[in-house]
N, C-alpha and C positions, 0 to 999 in steps of 0.2 A: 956098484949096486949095494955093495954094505954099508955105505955112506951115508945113500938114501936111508936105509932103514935105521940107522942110527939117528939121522936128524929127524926123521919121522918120528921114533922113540919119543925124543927131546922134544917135540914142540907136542906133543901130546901130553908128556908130563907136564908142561909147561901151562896147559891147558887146564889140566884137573888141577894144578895147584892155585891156579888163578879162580876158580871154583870153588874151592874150599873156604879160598881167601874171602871169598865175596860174602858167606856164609855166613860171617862172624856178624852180627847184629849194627848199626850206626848209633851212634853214643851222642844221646842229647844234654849237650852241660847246663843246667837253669839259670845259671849262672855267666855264658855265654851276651856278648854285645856286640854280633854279628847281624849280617844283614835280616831286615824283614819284610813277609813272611817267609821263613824260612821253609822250602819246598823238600820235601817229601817222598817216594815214593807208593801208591796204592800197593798193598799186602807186603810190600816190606817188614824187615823186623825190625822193630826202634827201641832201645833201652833209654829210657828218661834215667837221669844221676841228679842228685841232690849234690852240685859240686861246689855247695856256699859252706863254710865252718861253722853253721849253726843250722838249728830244726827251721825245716818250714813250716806253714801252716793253711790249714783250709785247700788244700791243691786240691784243683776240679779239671777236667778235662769238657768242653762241651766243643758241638759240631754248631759253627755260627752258619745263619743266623737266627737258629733257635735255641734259647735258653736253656733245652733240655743236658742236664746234664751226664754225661757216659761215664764216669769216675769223681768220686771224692775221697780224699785222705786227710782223716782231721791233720797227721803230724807227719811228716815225713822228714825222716833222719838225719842228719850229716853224712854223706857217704852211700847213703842206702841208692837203691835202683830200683826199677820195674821195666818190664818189654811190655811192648805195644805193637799191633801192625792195625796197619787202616784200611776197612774194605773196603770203601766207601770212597770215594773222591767229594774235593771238600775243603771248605775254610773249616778250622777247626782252633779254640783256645785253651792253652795248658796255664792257667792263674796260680797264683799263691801271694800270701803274704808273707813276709821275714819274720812278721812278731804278731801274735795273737790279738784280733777284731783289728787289725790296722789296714792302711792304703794296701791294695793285691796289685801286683806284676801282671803282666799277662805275655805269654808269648805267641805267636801266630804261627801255624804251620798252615800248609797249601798243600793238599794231599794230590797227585795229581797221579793220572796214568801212564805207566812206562810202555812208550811205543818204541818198538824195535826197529832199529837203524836199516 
């Protein structure tokens, strides 16, 4: 009977720490040549990184396929970050350019709903 409650203990811990774990935000490298678009979860927390050795420029976030844009950062740092979550399901694109008025990147994300297994 003590055994029980021991392994019971254990997989409980095992439980909340796999919880915690989950907790820590998903790290978008911009710099990243991974599959696209790259899918998402709705309300998630996403931290974008600037993970190139130099500033970027003009970064916009809009929800395709309308124009409208949800974020712009004339500069955005070497190193630097921001968190995002998306309520919304959704084509959505995160643009920039390497060097100032030049050709923009874009990357695609696919915000979709997590349905429970």
């Amino acid at each position: 009977m003590r055994y029980r409650s021991i392994i019971f203990c254990l997989i409980f811990l095992l439980g909340v720490w796999a919880g915690l774990v989950q907790a820590e935000p998903r790290v978008i490298a911009l710099n990243l040549s991974g599959p696209s678009p790259l899918k998402v979860y709705q309300n998630d927390s996403i931290k974008v990184n600037n993970s190139f050795h130099a500033n970027l420029y003009d970064l916009t976030l809009t929800k395709t396929p309308f124009p409208k844009e949800i974020l712009s950062v004339a500069e955005f740092v070497s190193g630097q970050s921001f968190d995002l979550s998306f309520s919304k399901v959704g084509a959505y694109e995160i643009c920039f350019s390497k060097e100032k008025n030049q050709a923009r990147t874009c990357l695609i994300l696919d915000v979709v709903e997590r349905v429970a297994a």
